[in-house]
C-alpha positions as CSV (number, residue, x, y, z in Angstrom):
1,X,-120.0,7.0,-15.2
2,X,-120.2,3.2,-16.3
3,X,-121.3,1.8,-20.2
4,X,-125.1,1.2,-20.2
5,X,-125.8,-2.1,-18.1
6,X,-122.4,-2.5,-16.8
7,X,-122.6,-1.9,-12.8
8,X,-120.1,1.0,-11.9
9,X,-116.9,-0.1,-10.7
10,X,-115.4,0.5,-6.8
11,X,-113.9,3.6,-8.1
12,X,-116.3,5.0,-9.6
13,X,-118.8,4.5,-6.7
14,X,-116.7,5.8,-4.4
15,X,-115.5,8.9,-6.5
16,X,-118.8,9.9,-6.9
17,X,-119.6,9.3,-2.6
18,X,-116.7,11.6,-2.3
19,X,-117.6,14.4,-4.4
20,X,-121.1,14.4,-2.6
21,X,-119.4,14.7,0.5
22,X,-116.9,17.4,-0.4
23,X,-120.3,19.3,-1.9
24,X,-121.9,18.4,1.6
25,X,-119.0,20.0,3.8
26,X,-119.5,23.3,1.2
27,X,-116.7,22.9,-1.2
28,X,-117.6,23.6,-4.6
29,X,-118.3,20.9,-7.2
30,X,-115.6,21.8,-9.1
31,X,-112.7,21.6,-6.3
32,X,-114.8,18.3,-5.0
33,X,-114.2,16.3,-8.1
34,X,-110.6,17.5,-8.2
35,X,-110.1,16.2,-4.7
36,X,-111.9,13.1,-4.9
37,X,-110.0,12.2,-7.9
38,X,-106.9,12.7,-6.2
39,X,-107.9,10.7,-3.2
40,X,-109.4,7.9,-5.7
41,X,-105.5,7.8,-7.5
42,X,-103.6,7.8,-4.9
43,X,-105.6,4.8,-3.3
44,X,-105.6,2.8,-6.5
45,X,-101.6,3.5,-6.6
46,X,-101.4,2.2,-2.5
47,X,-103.2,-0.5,-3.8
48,X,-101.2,-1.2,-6.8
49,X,-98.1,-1.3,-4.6
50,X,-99.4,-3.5,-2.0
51,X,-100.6,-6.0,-4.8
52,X,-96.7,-6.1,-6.4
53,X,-95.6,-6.0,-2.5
54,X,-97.2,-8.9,-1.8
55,X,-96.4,-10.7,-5.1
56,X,-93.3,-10.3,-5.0
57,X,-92.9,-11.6,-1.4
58,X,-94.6,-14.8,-2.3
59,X,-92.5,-15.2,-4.8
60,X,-89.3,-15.0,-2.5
61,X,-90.7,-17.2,-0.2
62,X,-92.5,-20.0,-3.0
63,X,-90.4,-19.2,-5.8
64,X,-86.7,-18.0,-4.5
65,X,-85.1,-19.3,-7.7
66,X,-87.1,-16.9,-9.9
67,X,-87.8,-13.7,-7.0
68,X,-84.6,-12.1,-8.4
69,X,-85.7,-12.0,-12.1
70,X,-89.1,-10.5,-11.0
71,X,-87.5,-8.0,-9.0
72,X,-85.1,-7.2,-11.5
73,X,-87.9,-6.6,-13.8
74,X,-89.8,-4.6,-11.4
75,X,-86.5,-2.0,-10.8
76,X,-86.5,-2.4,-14.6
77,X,-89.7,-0.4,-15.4
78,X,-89.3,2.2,-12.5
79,X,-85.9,2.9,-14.8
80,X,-87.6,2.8,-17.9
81,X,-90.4,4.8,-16.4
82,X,-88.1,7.4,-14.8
83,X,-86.6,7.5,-18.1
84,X,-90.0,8.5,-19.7
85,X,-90.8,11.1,-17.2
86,X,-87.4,12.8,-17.7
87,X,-87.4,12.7,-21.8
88,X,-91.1,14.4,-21.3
């Protein structure tokens, strides 16, 4: 799962624990790797929003003069992103 002599990442050690358990508990491979991969996404995007979560409550409590800008730009992309989801 990793380039030659790069050590697998987080992910992919835990996507591929997963899938052996899943095959433990008598799933099929194929269903096991879909679940995993679900689990593994949705955890990265929990983690993703408790990383901009947390940034952007430092910044209102360092940086109040510039927290509306970044949250501004932060409802800015869901819009744009939104946007993109509906056009297809």
């Amino acid at each position: 799962m990793s380039i030659e002599g790069t050590p697998p990442t987080v992910s992919q050690t835990a996507l591929v624990a997963l899938v052996d358990a899943f095959v433990q508990q008598g799933h099929p491979k194929q269903y096991a790797e879909a679940m995993a991969t679900a689990i593994i996404f949705q955890t990265d995007l929990d983690l993703r929003n408790a990383q901009i979560t947390r940034l952007l409550g430092w910044l209102k409590q360092e940086h109040n003069d510039i927290y509306p800008s970044a949250l501004a730009i932060v409802e800015k992309t869901c819009e744009e992103f939104e946007q993109r989801v509906q056009q297809g």
